[in-house]
N, C-alpha and C positions, 0 to 999 in steps of 0.2 A: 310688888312681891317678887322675888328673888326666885330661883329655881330652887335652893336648900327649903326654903320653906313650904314651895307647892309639894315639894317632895313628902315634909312633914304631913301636910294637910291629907297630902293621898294615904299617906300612909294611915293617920285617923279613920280616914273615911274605908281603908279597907276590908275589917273585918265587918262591916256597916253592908258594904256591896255584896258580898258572897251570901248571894239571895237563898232564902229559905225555901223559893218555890223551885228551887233543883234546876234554873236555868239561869239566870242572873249572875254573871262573875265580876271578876273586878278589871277583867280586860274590857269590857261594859264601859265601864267609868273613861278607862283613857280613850275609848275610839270618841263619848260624848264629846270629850273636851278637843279632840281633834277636830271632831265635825264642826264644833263650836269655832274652834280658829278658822277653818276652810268658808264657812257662811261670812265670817266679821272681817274677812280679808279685806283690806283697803279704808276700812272705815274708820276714820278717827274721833267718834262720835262715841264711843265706849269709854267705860271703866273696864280695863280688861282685867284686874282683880276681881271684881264681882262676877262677871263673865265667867271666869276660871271655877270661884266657889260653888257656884249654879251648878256648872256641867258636875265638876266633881261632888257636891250634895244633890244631884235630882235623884229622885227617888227613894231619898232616905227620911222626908218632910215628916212622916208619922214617927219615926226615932227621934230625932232631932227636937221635934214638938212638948214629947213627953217630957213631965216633971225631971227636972233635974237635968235631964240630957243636953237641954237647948243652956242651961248656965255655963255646965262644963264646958259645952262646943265654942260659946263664946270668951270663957275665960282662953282657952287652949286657945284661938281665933286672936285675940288681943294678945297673948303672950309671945305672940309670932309676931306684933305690930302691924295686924291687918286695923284700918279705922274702923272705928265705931260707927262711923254711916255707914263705912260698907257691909260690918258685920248687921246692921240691921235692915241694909236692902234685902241683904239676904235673906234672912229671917221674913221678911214680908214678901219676898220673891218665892221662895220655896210653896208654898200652898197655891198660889197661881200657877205654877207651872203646869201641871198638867190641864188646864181647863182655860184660865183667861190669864195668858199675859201683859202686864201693863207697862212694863219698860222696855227699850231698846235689848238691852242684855237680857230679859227676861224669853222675850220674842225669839232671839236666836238660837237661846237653851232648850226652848220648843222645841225648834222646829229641827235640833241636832238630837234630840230624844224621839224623835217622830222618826226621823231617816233612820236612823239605830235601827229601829223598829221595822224598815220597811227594804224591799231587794231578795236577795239570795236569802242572807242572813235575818228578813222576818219572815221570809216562808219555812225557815228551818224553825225558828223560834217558836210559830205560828202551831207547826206542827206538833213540835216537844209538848208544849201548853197542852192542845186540844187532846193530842195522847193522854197526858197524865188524869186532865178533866175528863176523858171517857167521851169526848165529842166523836161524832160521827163524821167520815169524810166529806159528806154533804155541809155540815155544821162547819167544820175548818176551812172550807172553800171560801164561804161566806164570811169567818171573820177575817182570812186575807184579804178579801174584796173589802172590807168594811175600814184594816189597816190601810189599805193603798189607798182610801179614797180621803183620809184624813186631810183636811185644810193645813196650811202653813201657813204662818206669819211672814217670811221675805222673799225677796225676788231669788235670793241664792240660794235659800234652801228651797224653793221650786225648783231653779236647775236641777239641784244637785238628787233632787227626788225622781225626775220624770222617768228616769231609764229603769229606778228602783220600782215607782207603780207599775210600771208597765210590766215586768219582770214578774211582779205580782198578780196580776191580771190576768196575763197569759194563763200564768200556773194556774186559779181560780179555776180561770174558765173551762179549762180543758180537766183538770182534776171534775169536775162539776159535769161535763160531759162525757168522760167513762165512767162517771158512778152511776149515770141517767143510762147510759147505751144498753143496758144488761136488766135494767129494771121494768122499761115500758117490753111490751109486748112474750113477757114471759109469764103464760099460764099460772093457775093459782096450783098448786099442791093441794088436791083431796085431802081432807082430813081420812084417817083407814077408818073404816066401819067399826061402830060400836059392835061387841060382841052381844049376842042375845037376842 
């Protein structure tokens, strides 16, 4: 697949990315497909067209899925002279991706959707989220600790995670002990006296 075309394919996939939950962009999209090259560096065991389609479709599996959408996506797919196995890896790739992946290229799209997710940029995401959900600072400590403690599939997306858990960790722990510091040993407030 040519550069002209990944171009096309992004460009489908971009009003697809501009998430509805007010944090999701479609600079999202190109850092996945970066992470995705930086993990499969050296490896000549890939399809790096399927590779490419993965990063640029994760997270759009429920669109895509829906009547009619997955026809279009693969006419538009084949019209580009992407093959036909690849456009149905894909299709069978996407629904695994967030929970059990079972290919080489499937395994890396993970664990580049997982890093996205985790460092500077998933504590800030982290944050956005639990704001707009109404979670509680205690609540959001916890689902950073819960982000960073996420399994990966390869050796490279481990490296390339450890500095980002630990990043996350940090934050956690210590957001999680100034919200404790002021809590324990502060008196209850009297209810004021019923009148009468």
């Amino acid at each position: 697949m040519d550069e002209g075309n990944r171009r096309r394919i992004e460009e489908y996939v971009r009003p697809l990315a501009a998430g509805l939950d007010g944090v999701t962009n479609f600079g999202d999209t190109h850092r996945i497909a970066a992470a995705c090259e930086k993990i499969a560096a050296g490896r000549s065991d890939l399809d790096r067209d399927l590779l490419h389609l993965l990063a640029v479709f994760s997270g759009q599996e429920r669109w895509v899925s829906r009547m009619g959408h997955r026809s279009r996506t693969e006419m538009f797919l084949a019209s580009l002279g992407v093959p036909g196995k690849t456009i149905r890896a894909l299709f069978r790739g996407l629904p695994r991706l967030e929970s059990s992946p079972a290919t080489p290229e499937e395994e890396i799209a993970y664990d580049a959707v997982k890093i996205d997710g985790m460092g500077a940029r998933g504590i800030a995401r982290a944050l956005m989220e639990g704001r707009r959900e109404g979670l509680s600072f205690l609540e959001m400590a916890e689902a950073i600790e819960k982000a960073a403690a996420s399994p990966l599939q390869t050796q490279a997306g481990e490296a390339l995670a450890a500095d980002r858990r630990r990043i996350m960790l940090d934050f956690a722990r210590k957001l999680t002990q100034e919200e404790e510091e002021f809590r324990s040993g502060v008196p209850a407030i009297p209810s004021p006296p019923k009148p009468g």
